[in-house]
C-alpha positions, 0 to 999 in steps of 0.5 A: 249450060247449067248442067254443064257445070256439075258434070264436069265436077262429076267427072274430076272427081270420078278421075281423081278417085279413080286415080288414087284407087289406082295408086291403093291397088298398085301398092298392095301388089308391091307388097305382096311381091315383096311378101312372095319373092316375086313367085308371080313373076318367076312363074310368068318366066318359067311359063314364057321359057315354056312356050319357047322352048315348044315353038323351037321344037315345032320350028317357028 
């Protein structure tokens, strides 16, 4: 029982940095989106119309 205490003080600060570290990493991908215009995105697209435009010629 005495154990008990410490590992869950061990796992409410393993989630909160996990969470903030979460938060860092999902602002520097706004950022670089800002930066680049959103070029990841736009290549996603062009690759989904891609497949698209495949599969409508196979016919499925």
């Amino acid at each position: 029982s005495i154990g008990e205490i410490p590992t869950l003080i061990l796992a409410i600060t393993v989630a909160i940095q996990l969470s903030r570290s979460d938060e860092r990493a999902q602002r520097r991908e706004d950022r670089q989106a800002e930066r680049t215009a959103d070029a990841e995105l736009e290549e996603y697209n062009a690759r989904l119309a891609q497949l698209a435009e495949r599969d409508a010629r196979v016919g499925r």
